[in-house]
Biopython code that builds the backbone (N, CA, C, O; Angstrom):
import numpy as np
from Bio.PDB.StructureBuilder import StructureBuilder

atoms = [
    (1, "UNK", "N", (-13.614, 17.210, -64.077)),
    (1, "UNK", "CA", (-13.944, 15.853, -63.693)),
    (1, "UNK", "C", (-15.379, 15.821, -63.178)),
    (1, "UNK", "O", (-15.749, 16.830, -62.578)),
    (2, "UNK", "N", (-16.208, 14.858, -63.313)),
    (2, "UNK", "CA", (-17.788, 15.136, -63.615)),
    (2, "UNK", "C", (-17.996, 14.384, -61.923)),
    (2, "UNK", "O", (-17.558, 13.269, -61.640)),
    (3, "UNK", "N", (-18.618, 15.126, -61.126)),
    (3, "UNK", "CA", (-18.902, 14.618, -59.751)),
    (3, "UNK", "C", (-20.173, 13.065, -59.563)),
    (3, "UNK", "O", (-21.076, 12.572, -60.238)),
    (4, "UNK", "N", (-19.671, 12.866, -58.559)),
    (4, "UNK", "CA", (-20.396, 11.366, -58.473)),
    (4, "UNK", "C", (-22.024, 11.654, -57.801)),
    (4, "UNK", "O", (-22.051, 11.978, -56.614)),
    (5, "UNK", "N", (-23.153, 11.556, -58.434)),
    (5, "UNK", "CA", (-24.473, 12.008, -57.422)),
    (5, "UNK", "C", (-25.164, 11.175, -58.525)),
    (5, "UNK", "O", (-24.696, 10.792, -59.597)),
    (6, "UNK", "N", (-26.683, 10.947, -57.871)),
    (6, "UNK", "CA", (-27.559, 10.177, -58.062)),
    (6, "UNK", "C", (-28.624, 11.446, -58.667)),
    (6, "UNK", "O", (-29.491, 11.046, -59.444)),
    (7, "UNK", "N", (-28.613, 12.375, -58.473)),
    (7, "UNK", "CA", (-29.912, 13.088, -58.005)),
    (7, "UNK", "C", (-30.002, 14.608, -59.160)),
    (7, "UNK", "O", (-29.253, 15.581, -59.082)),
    (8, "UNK", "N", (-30.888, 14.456, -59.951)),
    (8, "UNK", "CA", (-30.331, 15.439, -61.328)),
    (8, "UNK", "C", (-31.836, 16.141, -60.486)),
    (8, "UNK", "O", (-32.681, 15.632, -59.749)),
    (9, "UNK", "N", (-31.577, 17.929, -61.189)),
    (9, "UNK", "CA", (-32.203, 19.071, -61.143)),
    (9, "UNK", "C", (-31.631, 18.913, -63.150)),
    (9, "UNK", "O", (-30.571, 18.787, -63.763)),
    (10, "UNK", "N", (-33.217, 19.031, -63.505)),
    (10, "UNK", "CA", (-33.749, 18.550, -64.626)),
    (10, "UNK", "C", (-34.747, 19.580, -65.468)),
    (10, "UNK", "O", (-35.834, 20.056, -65.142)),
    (11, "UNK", "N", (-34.000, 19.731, -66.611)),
    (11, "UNK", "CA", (-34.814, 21.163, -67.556)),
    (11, "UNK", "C", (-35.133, 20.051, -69.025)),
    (11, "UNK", "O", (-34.394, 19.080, -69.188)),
    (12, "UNK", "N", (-35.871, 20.232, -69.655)),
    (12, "UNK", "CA", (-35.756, 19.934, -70.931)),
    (12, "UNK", "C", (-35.996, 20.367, -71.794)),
    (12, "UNK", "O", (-36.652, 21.347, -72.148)),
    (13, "UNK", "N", (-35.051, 19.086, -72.553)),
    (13, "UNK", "CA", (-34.013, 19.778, -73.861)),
    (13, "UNK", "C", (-34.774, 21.045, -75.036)),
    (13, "UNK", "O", (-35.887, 21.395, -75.427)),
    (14, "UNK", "N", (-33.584, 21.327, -75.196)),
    (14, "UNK", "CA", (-35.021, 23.023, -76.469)),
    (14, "UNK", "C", (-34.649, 21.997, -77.552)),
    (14, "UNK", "O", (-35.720, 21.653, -78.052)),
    (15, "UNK", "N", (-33.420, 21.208, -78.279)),
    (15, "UNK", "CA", (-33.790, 20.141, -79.316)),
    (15, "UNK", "C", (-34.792, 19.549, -79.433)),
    (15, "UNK", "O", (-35.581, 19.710, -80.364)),
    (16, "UNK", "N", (-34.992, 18.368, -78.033)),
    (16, "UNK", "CA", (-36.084, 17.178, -78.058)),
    (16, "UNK", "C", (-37.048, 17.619, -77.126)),
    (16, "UNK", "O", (-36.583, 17.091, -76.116)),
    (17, "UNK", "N", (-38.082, 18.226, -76.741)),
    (17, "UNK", "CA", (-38.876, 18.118, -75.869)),
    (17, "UNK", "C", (-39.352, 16.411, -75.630)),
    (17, "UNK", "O", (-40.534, 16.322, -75.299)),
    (18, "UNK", "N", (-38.815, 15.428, -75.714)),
    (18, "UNK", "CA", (-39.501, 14.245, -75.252)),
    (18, "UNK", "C", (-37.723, 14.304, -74.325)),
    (18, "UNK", "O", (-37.581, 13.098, -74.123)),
    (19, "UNK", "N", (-36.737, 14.826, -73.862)),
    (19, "UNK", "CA", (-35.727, 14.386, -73.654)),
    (19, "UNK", "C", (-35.291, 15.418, -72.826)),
    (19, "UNK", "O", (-35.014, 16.511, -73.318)),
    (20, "UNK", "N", (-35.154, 15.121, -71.128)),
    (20, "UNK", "CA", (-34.734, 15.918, -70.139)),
    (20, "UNK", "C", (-32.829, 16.015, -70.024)),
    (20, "UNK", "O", (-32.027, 15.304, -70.630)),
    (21, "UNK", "N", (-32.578, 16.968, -69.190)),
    (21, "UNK", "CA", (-30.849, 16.676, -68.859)),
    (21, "UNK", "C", (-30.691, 17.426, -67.832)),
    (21, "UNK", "O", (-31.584, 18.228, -67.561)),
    (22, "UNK", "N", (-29.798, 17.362, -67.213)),
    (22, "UNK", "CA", (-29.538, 17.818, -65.826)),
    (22, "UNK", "C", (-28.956, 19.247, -65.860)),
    (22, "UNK", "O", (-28.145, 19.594, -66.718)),
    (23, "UNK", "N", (-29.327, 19.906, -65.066)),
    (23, "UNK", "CA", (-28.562, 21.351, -65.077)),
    (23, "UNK", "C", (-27.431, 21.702, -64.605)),
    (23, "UNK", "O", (-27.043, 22.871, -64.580)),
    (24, "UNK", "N", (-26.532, 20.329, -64.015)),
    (24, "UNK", "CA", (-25.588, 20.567, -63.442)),
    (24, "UNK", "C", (-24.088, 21.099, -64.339)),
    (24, "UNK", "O", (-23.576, 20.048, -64.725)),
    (25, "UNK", "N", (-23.642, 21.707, -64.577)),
    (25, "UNK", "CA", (-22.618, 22.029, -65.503)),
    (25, "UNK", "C", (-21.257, 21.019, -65.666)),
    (25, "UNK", "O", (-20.467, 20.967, -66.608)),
    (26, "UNK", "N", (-21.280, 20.087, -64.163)),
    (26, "UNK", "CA", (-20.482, 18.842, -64.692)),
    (26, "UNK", "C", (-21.032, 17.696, -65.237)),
    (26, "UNK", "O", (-20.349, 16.893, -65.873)),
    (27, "UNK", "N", (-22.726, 17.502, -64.949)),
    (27, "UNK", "CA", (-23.301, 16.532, -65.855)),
    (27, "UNK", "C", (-23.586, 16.753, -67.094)),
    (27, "UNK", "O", (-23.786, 17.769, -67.760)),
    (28, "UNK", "N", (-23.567, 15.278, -67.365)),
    (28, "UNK", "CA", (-23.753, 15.001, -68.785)),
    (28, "UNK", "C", (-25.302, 14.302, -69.168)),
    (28, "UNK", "O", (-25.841, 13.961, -70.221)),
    (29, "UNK", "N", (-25.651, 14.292, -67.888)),
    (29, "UNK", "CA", (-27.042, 13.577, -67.932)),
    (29, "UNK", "C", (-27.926, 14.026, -68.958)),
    (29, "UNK", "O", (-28.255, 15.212, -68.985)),
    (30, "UNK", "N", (-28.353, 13.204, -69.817)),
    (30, "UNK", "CA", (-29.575, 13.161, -70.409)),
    (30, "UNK", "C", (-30.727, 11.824, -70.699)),
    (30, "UNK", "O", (-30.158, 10.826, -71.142)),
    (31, "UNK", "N", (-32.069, 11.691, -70.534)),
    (31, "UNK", "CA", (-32.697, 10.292, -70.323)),
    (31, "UNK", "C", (-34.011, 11.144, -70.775)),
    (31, "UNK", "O", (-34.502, 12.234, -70.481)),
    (32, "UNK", "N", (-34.432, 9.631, -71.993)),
    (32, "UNK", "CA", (-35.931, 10.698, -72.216)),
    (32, "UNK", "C", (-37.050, 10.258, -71.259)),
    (32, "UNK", "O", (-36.958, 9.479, -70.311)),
    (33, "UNK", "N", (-38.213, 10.978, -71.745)),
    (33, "UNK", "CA", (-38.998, 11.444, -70.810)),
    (33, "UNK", "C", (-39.638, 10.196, -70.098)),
    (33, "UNK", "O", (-39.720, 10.141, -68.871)),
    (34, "UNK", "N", (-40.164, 9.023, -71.073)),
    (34, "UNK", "CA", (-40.701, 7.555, -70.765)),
    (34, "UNK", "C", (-39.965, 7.162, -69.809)),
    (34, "UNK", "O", (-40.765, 6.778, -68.956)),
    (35, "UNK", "N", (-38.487, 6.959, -69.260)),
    (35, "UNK", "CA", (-37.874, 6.915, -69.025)),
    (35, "UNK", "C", (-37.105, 7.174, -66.881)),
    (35, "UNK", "O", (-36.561, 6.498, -66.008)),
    (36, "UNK", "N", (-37.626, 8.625, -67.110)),
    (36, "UNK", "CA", (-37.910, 9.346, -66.031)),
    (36, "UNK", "C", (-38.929, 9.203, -65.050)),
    (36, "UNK", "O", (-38.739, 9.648, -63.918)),
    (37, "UNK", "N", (-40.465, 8.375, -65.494)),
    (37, "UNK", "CA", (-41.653, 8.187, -64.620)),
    (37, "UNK", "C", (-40.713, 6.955, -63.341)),
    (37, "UNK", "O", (-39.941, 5.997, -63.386)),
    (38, "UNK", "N", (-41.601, 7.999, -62.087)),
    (38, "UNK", "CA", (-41.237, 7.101, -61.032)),
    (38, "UNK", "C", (-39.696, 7.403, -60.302)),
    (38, "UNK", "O", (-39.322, 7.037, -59.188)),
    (39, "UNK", "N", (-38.845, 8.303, -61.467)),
    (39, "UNK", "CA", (-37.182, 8.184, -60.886)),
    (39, "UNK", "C", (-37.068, 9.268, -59.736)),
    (39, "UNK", "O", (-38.058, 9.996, -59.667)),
    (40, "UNK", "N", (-36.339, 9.452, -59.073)),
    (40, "UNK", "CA", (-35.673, 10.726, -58.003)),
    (40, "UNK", "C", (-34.796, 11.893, -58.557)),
    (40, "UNK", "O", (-33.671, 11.866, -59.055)),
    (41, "UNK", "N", (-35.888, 13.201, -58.255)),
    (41, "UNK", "CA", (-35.035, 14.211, -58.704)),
    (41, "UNK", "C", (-34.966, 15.586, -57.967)),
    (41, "UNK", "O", (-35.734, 15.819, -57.034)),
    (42, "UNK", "N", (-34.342, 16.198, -58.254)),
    (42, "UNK", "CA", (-34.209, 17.693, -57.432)),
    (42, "UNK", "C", (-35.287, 18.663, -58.117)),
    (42, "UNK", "O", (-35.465, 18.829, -59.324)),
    (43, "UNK", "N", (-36.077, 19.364, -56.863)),
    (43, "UNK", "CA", (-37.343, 20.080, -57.277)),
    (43, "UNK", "C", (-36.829, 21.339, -57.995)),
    (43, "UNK", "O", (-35.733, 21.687, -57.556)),
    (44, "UNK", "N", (-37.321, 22.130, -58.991)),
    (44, "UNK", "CA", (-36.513, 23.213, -59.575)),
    (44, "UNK", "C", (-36.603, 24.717, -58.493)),
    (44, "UNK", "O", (-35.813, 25.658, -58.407)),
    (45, "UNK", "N", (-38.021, 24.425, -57.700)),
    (45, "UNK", "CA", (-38.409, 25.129, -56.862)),
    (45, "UNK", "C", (-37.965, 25.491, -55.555)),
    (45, "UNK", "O", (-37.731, 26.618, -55.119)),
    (46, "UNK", "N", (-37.864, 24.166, -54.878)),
    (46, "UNK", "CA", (-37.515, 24.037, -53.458)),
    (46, "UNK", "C", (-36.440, 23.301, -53.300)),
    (46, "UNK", "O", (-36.325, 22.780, -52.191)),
    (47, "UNK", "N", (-35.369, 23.041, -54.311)),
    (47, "UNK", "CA", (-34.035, 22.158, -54.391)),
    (47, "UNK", "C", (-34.769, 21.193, -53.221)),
    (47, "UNK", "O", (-34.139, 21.309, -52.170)),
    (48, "UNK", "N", (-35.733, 20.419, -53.109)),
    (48, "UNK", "CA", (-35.462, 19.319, -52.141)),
    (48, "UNK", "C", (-36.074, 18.038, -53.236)),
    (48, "UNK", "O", (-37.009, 18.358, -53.970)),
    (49, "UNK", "N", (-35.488, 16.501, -53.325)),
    (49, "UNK", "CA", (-36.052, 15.192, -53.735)),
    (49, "UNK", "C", (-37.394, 15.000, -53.855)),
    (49, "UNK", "O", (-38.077, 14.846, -52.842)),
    (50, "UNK", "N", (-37.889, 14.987, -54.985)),
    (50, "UNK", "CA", (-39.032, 14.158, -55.117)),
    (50, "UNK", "C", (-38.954, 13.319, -55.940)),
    (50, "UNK", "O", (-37.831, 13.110, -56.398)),
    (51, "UNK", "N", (-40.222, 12.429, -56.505)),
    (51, "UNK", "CA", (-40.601, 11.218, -57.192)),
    (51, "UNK", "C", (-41.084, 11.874, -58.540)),
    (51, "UNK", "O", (-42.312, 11.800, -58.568)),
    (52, "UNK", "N", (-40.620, 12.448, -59.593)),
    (52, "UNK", "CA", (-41.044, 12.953, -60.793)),
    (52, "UNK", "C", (-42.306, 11.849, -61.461)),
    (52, "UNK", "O", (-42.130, 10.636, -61.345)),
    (53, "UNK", "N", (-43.426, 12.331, -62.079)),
    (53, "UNK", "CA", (-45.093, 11.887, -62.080)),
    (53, "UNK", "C", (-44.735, 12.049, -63.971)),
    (53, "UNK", "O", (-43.616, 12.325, -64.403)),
    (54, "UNK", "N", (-45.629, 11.869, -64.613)),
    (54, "UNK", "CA", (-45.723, 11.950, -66.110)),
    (54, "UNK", "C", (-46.311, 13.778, -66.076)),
    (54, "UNK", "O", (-46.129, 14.721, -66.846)),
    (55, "UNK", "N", (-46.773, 13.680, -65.278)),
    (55, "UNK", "CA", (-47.904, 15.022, -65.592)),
    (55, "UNK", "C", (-46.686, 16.027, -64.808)),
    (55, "UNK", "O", (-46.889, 17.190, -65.156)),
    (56, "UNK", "N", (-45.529, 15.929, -63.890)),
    (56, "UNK", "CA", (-44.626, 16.842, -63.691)),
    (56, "UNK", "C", (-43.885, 17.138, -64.934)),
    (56, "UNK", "O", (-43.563, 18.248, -65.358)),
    (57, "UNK", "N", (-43.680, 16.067, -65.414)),
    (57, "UNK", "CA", (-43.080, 15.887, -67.080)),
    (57, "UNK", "C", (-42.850, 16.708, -68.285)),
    (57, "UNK", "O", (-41.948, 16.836, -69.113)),
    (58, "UNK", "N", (-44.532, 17.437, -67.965)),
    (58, "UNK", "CA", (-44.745, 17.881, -68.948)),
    (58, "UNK", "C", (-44.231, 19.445, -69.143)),
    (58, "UNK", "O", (-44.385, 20.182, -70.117)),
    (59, "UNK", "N", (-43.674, 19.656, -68.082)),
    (59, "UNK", "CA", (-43.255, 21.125, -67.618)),
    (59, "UNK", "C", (-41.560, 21.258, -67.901)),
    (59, "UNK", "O", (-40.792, 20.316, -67.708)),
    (60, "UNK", "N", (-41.217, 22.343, -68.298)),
    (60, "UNK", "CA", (-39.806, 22.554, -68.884)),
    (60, "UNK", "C", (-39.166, 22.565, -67.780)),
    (60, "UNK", "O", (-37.963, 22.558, -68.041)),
    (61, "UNK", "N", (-39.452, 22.588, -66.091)),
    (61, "UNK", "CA", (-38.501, 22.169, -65.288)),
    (61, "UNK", "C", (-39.378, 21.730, -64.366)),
    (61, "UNK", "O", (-40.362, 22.373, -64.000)),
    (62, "UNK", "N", (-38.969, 20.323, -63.848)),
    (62, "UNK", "CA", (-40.591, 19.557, -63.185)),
    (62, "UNK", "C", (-40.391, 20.639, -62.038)),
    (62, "UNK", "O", (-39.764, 21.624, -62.426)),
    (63, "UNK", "N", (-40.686, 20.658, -61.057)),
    (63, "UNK", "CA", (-41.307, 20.698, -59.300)),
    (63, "UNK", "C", (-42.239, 19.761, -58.649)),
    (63, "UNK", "O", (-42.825, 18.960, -59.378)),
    (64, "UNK", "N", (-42.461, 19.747, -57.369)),
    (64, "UNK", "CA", (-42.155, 18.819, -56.681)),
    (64, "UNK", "C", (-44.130, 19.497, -56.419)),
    (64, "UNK", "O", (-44.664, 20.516, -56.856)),
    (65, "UNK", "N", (-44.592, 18.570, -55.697)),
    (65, "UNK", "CA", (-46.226, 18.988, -55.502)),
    (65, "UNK", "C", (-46.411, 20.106, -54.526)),
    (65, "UNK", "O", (-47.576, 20.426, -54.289)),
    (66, "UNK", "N", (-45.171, 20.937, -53.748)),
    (66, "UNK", "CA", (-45.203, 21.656, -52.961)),
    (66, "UNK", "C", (-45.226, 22.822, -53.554)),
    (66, "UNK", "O", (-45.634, 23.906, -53.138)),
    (67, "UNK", "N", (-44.646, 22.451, -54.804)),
    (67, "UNK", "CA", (-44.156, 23.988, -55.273)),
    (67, "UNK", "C", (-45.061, 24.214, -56.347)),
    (67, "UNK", "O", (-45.067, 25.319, -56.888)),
    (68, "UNK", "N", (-45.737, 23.417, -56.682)),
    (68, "UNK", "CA", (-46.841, 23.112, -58.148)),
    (68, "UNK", "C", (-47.847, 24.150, -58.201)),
    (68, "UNK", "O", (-47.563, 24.744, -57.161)),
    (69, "UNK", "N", (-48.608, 24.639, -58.584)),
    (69, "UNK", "CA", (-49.647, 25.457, -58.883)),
    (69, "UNK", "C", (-50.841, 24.729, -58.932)),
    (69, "UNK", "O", (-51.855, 25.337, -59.274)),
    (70, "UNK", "N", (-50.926, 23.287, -58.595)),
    (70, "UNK", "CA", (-51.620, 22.633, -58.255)),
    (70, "UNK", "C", (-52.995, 22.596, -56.946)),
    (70, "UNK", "O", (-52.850, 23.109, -55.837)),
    (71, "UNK", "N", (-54.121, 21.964, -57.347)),
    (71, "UNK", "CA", (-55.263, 22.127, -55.741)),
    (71, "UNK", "C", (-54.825, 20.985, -55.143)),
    (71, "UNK", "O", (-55.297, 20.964, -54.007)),
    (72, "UNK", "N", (-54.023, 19.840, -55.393)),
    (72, "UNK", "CA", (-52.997, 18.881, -54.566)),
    (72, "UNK", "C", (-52.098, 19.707, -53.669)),
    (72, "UNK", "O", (-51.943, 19.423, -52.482)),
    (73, "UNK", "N", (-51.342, 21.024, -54.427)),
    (73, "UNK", "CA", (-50.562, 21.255, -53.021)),
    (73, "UNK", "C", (-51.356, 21.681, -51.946)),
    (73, "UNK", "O", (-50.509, 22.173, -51.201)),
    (74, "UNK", "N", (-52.394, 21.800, -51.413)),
    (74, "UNK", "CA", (-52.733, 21.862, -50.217)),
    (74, "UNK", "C", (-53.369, 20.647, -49.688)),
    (74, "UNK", "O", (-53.343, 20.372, -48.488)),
    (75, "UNK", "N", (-53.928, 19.934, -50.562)),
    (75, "UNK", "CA", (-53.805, 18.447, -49.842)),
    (75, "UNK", "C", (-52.834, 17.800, -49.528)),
    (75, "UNK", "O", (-52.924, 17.132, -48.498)),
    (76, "UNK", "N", (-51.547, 17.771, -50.323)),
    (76, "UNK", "CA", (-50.529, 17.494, -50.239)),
    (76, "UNK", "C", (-49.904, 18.023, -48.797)),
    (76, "UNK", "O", (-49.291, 17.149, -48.184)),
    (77, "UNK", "N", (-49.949, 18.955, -48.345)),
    (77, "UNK", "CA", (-49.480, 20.213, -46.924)),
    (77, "UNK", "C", (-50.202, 19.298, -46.109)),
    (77, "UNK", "O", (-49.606, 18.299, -45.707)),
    (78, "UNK", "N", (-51.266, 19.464, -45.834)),
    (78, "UNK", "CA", (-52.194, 19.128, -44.810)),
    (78, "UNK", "C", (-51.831, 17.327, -44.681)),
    (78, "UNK", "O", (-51.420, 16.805, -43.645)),
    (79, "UNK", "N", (-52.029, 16.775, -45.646)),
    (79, "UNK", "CA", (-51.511, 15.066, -45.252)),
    (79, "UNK", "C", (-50.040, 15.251, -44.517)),
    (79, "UNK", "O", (-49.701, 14.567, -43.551)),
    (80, "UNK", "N", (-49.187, 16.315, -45.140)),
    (80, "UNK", "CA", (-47.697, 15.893, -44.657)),
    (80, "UNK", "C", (-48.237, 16.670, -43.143)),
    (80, "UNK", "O", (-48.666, 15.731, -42.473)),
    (81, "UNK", "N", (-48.348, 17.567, -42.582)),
    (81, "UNK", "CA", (-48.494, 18.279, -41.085)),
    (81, "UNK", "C", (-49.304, 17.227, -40.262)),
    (81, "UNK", "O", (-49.129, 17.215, -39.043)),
    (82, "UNK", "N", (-50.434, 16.085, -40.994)),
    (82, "UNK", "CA", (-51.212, 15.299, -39.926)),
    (82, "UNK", "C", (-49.671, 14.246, -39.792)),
    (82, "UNK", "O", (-48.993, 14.130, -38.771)),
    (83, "UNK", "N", (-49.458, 13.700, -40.883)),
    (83, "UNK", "CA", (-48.188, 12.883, -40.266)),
    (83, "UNK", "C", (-47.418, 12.932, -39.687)),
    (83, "UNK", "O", (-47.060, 11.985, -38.986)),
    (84, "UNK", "N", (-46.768, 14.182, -39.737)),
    (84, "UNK", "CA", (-45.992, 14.630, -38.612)),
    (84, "UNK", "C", (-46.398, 14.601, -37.369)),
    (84, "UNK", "O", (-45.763, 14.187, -36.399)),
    (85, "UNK", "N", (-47.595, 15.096, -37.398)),
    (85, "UNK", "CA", (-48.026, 15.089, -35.952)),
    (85, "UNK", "C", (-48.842, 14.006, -35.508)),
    (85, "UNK", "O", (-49.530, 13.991, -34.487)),
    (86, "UNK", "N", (-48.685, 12.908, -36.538)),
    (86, "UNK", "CA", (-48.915, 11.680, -35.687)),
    (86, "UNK", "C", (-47.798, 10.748, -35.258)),
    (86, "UNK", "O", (-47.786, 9.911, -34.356)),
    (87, "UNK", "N", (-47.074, 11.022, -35.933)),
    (87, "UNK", "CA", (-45.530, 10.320, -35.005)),
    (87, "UNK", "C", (-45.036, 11.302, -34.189)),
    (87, "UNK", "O", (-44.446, 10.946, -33.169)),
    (88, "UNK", "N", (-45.143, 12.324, -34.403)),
    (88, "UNK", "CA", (-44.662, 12.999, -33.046)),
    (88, "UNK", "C", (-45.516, 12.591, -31.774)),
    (88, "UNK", "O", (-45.040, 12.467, -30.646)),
    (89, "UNK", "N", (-46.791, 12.408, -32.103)),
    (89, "UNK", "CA", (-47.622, 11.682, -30.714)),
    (89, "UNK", "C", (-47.509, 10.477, -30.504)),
    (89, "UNK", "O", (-48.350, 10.135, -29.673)),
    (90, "UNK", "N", (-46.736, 9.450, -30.921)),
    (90, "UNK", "CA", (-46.590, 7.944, -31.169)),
    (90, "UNK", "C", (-45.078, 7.958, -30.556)),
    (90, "UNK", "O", (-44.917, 7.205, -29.596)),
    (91, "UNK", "N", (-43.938, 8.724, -30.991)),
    (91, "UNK", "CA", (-42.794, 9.490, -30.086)),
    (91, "UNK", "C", (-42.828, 9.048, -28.746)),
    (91, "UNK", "O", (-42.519, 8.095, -28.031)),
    (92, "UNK", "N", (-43.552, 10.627, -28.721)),
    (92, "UNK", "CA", (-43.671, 11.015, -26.989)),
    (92, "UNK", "C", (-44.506, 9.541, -26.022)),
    (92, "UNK", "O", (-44.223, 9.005, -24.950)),
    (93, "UNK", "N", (-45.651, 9.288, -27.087)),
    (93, "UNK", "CA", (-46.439, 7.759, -26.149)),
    (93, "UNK", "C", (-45.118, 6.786, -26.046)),
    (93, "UNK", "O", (-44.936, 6.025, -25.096)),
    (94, "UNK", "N", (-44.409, 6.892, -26.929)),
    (94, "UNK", "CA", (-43.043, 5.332, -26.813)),
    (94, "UNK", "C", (-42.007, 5.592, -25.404)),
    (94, "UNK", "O", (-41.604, 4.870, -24.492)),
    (95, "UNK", "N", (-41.771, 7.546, -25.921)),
    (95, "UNK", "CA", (-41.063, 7.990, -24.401)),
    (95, "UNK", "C", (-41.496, 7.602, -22.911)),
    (95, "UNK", "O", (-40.787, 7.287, -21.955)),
    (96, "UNK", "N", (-42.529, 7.693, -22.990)),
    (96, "UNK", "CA", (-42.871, 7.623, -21.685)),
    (96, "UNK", "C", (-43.635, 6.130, -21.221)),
    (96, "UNK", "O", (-43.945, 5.874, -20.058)),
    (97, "UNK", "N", (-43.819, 5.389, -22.175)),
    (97, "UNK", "CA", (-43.684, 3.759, -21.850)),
    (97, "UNK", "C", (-42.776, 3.008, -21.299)),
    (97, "UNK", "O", (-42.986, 1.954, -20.698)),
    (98, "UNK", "N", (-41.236, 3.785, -21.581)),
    (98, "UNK", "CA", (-40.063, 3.214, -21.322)),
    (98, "UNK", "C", (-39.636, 2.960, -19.616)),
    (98, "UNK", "O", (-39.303, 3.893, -18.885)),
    (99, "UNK", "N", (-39.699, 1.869, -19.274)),
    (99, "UNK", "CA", (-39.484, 2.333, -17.878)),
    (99, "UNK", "C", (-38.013, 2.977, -17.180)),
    (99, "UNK", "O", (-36.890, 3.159, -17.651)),
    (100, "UNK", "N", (-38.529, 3.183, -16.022)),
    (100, "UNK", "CA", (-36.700, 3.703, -15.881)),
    (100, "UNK", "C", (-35.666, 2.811, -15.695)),
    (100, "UNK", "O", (-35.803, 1.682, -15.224)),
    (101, "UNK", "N", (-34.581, 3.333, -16.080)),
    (101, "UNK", "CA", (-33.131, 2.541, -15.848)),
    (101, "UNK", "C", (-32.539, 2.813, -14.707)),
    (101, "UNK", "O", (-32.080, 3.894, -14.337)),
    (102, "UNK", "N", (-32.568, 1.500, -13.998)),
    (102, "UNK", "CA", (-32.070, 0.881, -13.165)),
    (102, "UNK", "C", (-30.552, 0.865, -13.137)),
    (102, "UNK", "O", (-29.873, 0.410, -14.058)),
    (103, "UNK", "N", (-30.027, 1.430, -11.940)),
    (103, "UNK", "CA", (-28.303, 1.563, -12.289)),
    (103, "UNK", "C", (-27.562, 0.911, -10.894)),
    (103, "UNK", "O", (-27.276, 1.490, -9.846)),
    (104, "UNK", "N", (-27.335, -0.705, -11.336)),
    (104, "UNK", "CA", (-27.016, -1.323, -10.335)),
    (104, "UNK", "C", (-25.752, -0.963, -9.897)),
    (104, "UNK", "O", (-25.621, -1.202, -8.697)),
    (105, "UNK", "N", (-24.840, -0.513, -10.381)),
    (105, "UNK", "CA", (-23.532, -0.070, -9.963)),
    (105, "UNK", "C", (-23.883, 0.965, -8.615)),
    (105, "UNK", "O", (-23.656, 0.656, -7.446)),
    (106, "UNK", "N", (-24.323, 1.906, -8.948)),
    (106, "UNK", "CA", (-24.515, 3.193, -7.823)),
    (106, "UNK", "C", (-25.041, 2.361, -6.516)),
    (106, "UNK", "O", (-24.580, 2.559, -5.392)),
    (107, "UNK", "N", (-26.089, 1.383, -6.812)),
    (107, "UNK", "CA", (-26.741, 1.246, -5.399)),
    (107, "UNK", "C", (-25.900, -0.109, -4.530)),
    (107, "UNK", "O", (-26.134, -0.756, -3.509)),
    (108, "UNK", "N", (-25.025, -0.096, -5.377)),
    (108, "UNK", "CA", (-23.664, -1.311, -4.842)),
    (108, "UNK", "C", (-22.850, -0.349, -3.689)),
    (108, "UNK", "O", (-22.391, -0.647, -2.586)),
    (109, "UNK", "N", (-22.875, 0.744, -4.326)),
    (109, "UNK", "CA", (-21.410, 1.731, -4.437)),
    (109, "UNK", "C", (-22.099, 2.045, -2.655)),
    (109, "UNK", "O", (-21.421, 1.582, -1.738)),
    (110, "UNK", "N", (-23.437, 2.832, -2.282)),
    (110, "UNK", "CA", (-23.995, 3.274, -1.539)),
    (110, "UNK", "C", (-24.087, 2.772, -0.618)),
    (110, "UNK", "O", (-23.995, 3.403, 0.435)),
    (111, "UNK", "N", (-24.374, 1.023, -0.650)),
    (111, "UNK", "CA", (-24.545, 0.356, 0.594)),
    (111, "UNK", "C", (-23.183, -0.438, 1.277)),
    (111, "UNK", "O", (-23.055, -1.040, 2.343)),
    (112, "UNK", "N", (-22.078, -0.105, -0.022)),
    (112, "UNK", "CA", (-20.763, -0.630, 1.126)),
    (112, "UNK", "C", (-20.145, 0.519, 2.292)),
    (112, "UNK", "O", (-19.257, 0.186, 3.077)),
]
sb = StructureBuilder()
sb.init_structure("model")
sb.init_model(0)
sb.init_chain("A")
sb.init_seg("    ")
for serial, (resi, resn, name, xyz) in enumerate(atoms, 1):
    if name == "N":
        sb.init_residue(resn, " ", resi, " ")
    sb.init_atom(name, np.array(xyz, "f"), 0.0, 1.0, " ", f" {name:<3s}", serial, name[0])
structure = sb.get_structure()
């Protein structure tokens, strides 16, 4: 019985090179390549989601820009580590804006 998922890890075909399919042994997935620009898929590299590009396409099992042999993956690194570490500083500034909570019950409790 063929499992329910959104998210194909994607080789293509040795018939059609214009025509990918999923590697999963209960899918049946296959969608050609025009088709695929822009969709969500599992990296062949780092099993994690990315956004498959025309130019990942062209490779018999895409990967994701982390795993690419690409001079993007280190631009790619460096944009994702500044973002991180700009919400982690946007975080901590929200933490400590918050004022404290006030707990009217206790100071009821204290003065009877």
């Amino acid at each position: 019985m063929p499992k329910d998922h959104i998210l194909h890890e994607l080789e293509r075909s040795k018939a059609n090179k214009k025509v990918y399919r999923c590697l999963d042994p209960d899918c049946n997935f296959y969608l050609r390549r025009e088709r695929l620009i822009g969709k969500r898929a599992i990296c062949h590299g780092c099993k994690r989601p990315f956004i498959l590009s025309n130019v990942q396409l062209h490779n018999k099992h895409p990967v994701c820009e982390f795993c690419s042999k690409s001079h993007k993956k280190d631009e790619t690194k460096v944009a994702q580590d500044l973002a991180t570490q700009i919400l982690n500083e946007i975080e901590q500034k929200s933490l400590e804006e918050i004022p404290p909570v006030i707990v009217i019950g206790e100071k009821e409790e204290k003065e009877a």
